[in-house]
N, C-alpha and C positions, 0 to 999 in steps of 0.2 A: 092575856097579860098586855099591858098597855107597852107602846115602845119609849124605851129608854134613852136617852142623848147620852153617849160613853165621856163626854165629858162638856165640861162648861164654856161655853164659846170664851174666848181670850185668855183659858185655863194654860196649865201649863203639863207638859206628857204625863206627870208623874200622877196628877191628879187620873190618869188613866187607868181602869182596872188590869190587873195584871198579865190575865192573857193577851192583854194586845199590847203591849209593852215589844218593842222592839228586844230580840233574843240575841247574848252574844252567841258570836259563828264558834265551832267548837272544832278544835284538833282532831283529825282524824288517826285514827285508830293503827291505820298503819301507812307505808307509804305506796300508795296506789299509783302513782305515774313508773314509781319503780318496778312493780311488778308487769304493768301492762305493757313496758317498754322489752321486761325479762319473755313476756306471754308471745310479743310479736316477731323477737328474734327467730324463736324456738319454732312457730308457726310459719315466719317467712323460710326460716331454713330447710322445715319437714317439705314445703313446695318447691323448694331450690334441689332438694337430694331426689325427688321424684323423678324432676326432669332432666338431673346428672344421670339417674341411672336407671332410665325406661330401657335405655337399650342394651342395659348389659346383660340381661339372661343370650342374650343373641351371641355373644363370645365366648371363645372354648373354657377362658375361665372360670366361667360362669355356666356350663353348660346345663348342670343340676338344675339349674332355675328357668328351663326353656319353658315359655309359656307363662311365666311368672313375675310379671312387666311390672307388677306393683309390689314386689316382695320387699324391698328396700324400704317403700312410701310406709305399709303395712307396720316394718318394725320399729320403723324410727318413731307411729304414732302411739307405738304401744312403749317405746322410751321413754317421750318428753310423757307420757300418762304415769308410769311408772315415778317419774322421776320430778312430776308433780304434787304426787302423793308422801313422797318421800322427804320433798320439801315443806310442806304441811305439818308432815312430824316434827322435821328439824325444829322446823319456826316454834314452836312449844317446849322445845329446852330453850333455859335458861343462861344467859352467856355464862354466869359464873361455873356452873355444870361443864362449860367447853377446858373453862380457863384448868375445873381441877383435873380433868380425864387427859389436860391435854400431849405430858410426857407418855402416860400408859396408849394411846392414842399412836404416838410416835415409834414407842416400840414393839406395839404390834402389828403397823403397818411394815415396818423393817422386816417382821417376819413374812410376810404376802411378798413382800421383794426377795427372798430368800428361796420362798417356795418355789414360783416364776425358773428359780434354774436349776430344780431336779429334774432330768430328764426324765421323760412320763406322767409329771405332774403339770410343768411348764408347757401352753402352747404354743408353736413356732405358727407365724405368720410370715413370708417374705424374709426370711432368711432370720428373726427375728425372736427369740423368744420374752413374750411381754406381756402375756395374759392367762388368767385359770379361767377353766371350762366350768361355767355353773351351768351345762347344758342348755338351759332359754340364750343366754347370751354369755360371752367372755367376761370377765373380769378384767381391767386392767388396776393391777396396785401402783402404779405410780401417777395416776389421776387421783387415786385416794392418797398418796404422798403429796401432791398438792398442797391439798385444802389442810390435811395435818400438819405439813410445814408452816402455814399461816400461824396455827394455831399453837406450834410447839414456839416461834419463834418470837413468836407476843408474848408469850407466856415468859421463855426465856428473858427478855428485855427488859419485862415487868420485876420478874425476883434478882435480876442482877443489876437494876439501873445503879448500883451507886458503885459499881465496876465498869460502869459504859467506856472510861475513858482507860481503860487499863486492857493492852494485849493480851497479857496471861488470863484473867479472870473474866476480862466481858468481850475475849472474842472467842479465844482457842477451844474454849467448849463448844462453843457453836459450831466452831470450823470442823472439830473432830465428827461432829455429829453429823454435816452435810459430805463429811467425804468419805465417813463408812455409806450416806446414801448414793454418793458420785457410783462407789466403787461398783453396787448393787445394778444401778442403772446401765454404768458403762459394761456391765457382764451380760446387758438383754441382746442389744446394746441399744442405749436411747440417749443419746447425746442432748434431743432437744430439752427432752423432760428433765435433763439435770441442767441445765441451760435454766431453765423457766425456774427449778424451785431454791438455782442458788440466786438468782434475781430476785425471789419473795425474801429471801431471807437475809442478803444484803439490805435489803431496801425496807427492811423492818427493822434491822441494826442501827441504820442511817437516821430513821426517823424516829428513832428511840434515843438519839443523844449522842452513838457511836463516836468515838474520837477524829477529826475530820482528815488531821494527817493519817493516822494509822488506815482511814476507810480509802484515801488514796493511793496509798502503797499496796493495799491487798486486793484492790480493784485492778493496776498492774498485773499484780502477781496472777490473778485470773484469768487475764486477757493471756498470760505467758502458759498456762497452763491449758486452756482451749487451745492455743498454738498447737503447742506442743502433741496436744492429744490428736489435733487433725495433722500435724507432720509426720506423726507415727503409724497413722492408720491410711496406709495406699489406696483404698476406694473414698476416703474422707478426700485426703490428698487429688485424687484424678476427679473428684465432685467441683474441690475450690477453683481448682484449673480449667476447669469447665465454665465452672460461670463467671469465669472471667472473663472469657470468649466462646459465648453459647453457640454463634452462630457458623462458627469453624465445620468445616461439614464432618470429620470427626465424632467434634464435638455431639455438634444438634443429632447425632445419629443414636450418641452414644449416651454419656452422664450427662447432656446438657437436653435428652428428649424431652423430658417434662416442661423446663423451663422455656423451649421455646414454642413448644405447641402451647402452654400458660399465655405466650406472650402474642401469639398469635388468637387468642382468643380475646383479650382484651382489643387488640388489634381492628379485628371484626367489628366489636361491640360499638365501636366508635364511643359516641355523646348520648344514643339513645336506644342502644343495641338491637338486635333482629328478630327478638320478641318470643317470652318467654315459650319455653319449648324448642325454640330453632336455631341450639345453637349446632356445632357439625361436630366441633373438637369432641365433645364428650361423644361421639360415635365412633370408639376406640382408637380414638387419636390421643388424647389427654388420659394420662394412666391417674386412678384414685380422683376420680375429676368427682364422685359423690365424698368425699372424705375431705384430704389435704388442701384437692384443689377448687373446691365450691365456688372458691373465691374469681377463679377465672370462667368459671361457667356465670357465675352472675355479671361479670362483667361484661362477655359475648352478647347475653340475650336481654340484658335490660343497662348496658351501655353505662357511661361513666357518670349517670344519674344512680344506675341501683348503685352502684358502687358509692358513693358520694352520701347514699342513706342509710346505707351500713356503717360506714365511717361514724357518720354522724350518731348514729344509734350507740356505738362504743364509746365512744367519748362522751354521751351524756351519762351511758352507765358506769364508766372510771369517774367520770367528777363527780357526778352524785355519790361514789361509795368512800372518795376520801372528804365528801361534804361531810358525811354519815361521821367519818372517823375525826372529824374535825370538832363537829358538835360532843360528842364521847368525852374526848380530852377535856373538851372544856367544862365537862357536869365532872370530871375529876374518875374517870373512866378509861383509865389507859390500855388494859389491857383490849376493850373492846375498842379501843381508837386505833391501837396499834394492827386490831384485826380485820377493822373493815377497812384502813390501808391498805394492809397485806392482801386481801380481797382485788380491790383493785388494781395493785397492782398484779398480782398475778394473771388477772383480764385483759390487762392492759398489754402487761409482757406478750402473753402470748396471741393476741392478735395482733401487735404490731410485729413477729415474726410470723405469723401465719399470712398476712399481706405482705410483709416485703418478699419472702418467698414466692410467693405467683406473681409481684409486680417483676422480679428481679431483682431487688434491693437487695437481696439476703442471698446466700447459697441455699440452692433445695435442701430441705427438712423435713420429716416429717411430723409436723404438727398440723392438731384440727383448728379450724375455725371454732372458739367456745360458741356452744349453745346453737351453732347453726349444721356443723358436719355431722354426716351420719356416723352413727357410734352411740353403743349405751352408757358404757364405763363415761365417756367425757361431757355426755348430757346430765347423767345422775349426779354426779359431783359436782359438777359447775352450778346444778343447781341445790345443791347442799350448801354448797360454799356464799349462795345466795339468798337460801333462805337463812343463814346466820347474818348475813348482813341487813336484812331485814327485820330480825329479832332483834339487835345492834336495836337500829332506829326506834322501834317498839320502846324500847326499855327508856332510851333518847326520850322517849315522846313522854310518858310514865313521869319520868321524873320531871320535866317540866313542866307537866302540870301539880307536882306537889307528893304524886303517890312514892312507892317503894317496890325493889323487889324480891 
């Protein structure tokens, strides 16, 4: 076959046959820099809880696990597996599926918080009862009260908006309904986790229209009601008083151990820390240093660069998930705008009290670092809560190009 010239010198493109026609670029299918940014959290963390806690089959606590230097490393890789699978599924419902399940949602995790305080059913941790025994791992229902608060309170916002600006109708059902969860929580007791999900649920009110006087009188009233709760509980009480002045010797001995062996590892860490593996604190000086306090073993052994990349990593995954919710609204998608808000900020909340706590900023709590502390309950949810925000975009993507769902 003789060769052919694909087109006529001084021709013009179009005269060109059609394969070689320049292609337009095509939208991808879903949002990949999101996911790979979700993939490296979860992967940098599984490497951070390794090195929190090689050493603790070595203490009495831990004695059952003597010889057992990677049983920590081991579970956490069968979590984030778990709990990548799990997010796989999620991503294949469909938001409006969340939107309609999402009161029945609500009150059957009310009943998971219910069960948590029948003695025998409920398991106690550190004085603590906050999780059911599924044998491979605990349960915690108020990491699945989270991600349902997102969802019940989008949902709320969406069927009440033309009551946004009305106390009686577009708030006090809300309020009733976060403080039969307050009540549930504060009987484990877990102050932070009712902390985090009346911050989702405010902050989905707010961005739903809520009336702006009424959101600053109940935002008060908030701040007077966590007072209050920490002036009536003596160990909340002797906590604040602590980190007021950690380093009273008292103190540092006493409620204020954590936060100054925390502060003494950042300390170490300096600008470019002493290099992964070598920090000291987590050699039973820093208590829960694979959980709460991650965050200051990362700062010992890779200095206030790792920390700086972590930072960094949150913050691109908060503004990307109220990008997510921004686009939503605008294709006329409130419910799911209102939910990959609530997404973010419940990420958001809770790692900026998980770092101000190992910085000092905050009084100790006990909350994890999402998607990096060890723990199954708060890696499978976190990443539930992430694969909806990913279907969100999905659907985002869909309709900009013309499809339906």
């Amino acid at each position: 076959m003789p060769f052919q010239i694909p087109f006529k010198f001084g021709g013009s493109a179009s005269d060109a046959p059609i394969a070689t026609r320049a292609r337009p670029s095509r939208m991808m299918e879903y949002d990949q820099p999101l996911v790979w940014v979700v993939v490296l959290l979860m992967l940098f963390g599984m490497v951070m809880v390794y090195s929190a806690s090689v050493a603790l089959p070595d203490s009495p606590k831990f004695a059952y696990l003597a010889g057992k230097n990677n049983y920590f490393l081991v579970r956490q890789a069968m979590f984030i597996t778990i709990s990548m699978v799990a997010g796989l599924f999620v991503f294949r419902i469909p938001v409006a599926t969340w939107q309609r399940f999402a009161p029945l949602m609500f009150v059957a995790t009310l009943v998971l918080l219910s069960l948590v305080l029948i003695p025998g059913v409920g398991v106690v941790v550190n004085g603590a009862r906050r999780w059911l025994s599924l044998k491979i791992f605990n349960l915690q229902p108020s990491e699945i009260m989270k991600v349902v608060s997102v969802l019940y309170a989008a949902d709320f916002t969406v069927r009440k908006q033309q009551y946004m600006h009305k106390l009686t109708k577009g708030f006090m059902p809300m309020a009733a309904a976060m403080a039969l969860v307050g009540a549930l929580l504060m009987l484990e007791p877990d102050l932070g986790a009712f902390g985090v999900v009346v911050c989702i649920s405010m902050g989905i009110l707010f961005l739903g229209g809520f009336n702006m006087i009424w959101f600053g009188g109940i935002g008060a009233v908030l701040v007077l009601v966590f007072s209050t709760i920490i002036a009536l509980s003596p160990f909340r009480r002797a906590r604040m008083f602590a980190y007021m002045n950690p380093w009273e010797e008292g103190n540092a001995l006493d409620k204020a151990y954590q936060l100054t062996h925390s502060l003494i590892a950042f300390g170490r860490g300096e600008f470019f820390g002493v290099g992964l593996g070598g920090s000291v604190e987590k050699l039973h000086y820093l208590p829960e240093a694979h959980t709460d306090f991650i965050m200051a073993v990362i700062g010992e052994e890779l200095g206030l660069v790792g920390v700086l990349v972590v930072i960094g990593l949150f913050y691109w995954l908060v503004k990307r998930a109220f990008d997510i919710g921004r686009q939503a609204i605008a294709l006329e998608q409130h419910f799911a705008g209102l939910a990959a808000k609530g997404i973010g900020i419940w990420i958001g909340v809770q790692v900026f009290i998980n770092m101000g706590v190992n910085l000092g900023l905050l009084p100790t709590k006990g909350l994890t670092l999402p998607l990096m502390s060890y723990g199954g309950s708060g890696v499978l949810f976190n990443c539930v809560g992430l694969a909806i925000l990913l279907r969100i975009d999905y659907e985002n993507r869909v309709r900009m190009r013309g499809g339906r769902q």
